[in-house]
N, C-alpha and C positions, 0 to 999 in steps of 0.2 A: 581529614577524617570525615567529613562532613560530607566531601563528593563523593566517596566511596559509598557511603550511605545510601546517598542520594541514588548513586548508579545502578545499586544491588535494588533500592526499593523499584527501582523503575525498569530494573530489569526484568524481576516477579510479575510485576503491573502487567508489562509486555507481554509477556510466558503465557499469563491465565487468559490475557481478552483476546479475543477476535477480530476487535474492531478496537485499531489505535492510534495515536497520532505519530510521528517521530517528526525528525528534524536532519540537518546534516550532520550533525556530533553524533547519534544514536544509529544514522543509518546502517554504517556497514554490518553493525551488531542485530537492529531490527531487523533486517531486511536480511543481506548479503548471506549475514551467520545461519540465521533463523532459518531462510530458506533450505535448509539443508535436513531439514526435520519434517518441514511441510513446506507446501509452497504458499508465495505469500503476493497480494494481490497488494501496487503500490498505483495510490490514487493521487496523482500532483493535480490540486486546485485553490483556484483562489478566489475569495468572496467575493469581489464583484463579477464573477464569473456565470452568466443566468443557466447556462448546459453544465456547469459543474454540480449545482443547488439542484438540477433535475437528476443527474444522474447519481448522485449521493444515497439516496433512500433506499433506492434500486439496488448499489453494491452493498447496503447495509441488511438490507430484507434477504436476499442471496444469499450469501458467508455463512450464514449461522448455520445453512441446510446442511454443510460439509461438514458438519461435526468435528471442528479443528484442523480438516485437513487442509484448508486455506485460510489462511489469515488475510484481513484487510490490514495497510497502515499506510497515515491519512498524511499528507505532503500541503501545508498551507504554504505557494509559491510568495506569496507574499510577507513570513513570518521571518526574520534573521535573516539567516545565510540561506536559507531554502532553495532561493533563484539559482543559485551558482548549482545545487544539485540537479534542478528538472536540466540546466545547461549541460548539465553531463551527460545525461542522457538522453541530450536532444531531442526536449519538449519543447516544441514548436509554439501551441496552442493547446489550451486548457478547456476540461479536464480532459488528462492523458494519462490511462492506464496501463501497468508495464507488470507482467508476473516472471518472480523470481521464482526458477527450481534448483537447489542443487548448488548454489551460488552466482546464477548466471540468467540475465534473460531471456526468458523463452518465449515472447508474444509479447504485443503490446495493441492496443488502438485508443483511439480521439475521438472526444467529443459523448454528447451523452446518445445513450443507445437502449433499447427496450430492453424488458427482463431478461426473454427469452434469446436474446444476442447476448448478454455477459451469460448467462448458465449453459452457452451452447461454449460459449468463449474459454469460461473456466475447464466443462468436458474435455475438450479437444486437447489442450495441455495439461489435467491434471495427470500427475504421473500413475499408472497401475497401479 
């Protein structure tokens, strides 16, 4: 009863932010599900990562401007199982940004990169 709880509270958490962590248990539902309502911008990094820590603030300042229509959710490569996911999706090197539309991805790139390249980045695939 407990996890159920647990699942539904995190899955509201999920629903209302914009900006949020998952994991490999939650992904398919965070990400995969979600994307199908909006697209969702997926940030695998890891803290001692010094281009991940720069480009953080950047996709945090960004996101909010879409007014829901993109969601961030934040991939700590180094937390659990996490590695085995960036390995799915053959992250090479961190951070590596990957946007779900629809259930499926559509664009990805590496490393940190100025404002104006993620809101050009987001543009280009957010869907009509």
């Amino acid at each position: 009863m407990f996890l159920q709880h647990h699942d539904h509270a995190h899955m509201r958490a999920v629903t209302d932010a914009l900006i949020f962590d998952t994991d490999l248990t939650h992904f398919e539902r965070d990400v995969i599900e979600a994307s199908h309502n909006y697209a969702v911008l997926v940030d695998f990094w890891a803290d001692w990562c010094g281009p991940c820590h720069a480009l953080s603030p950047i996709l945090q300042r960004v996101v909010p401007g879409y007014e829901g229509r993109v969601r961030l959710a934040k991939v700590e490569t180094d937390e659990d199982e996490n590695m085995k996911l960036a390995g799915r999706y053959g992250c090479r090197g961190f951070p590596t940004v990957l946007m779900f539309v629809k259930g499926v991805e559509v664009a990805r790139f590496h490393s940190a990169k100025p404002e104006t390249f993620v809101r050009q980045f987001i543009e280009e695939h957010l869907p009509a």
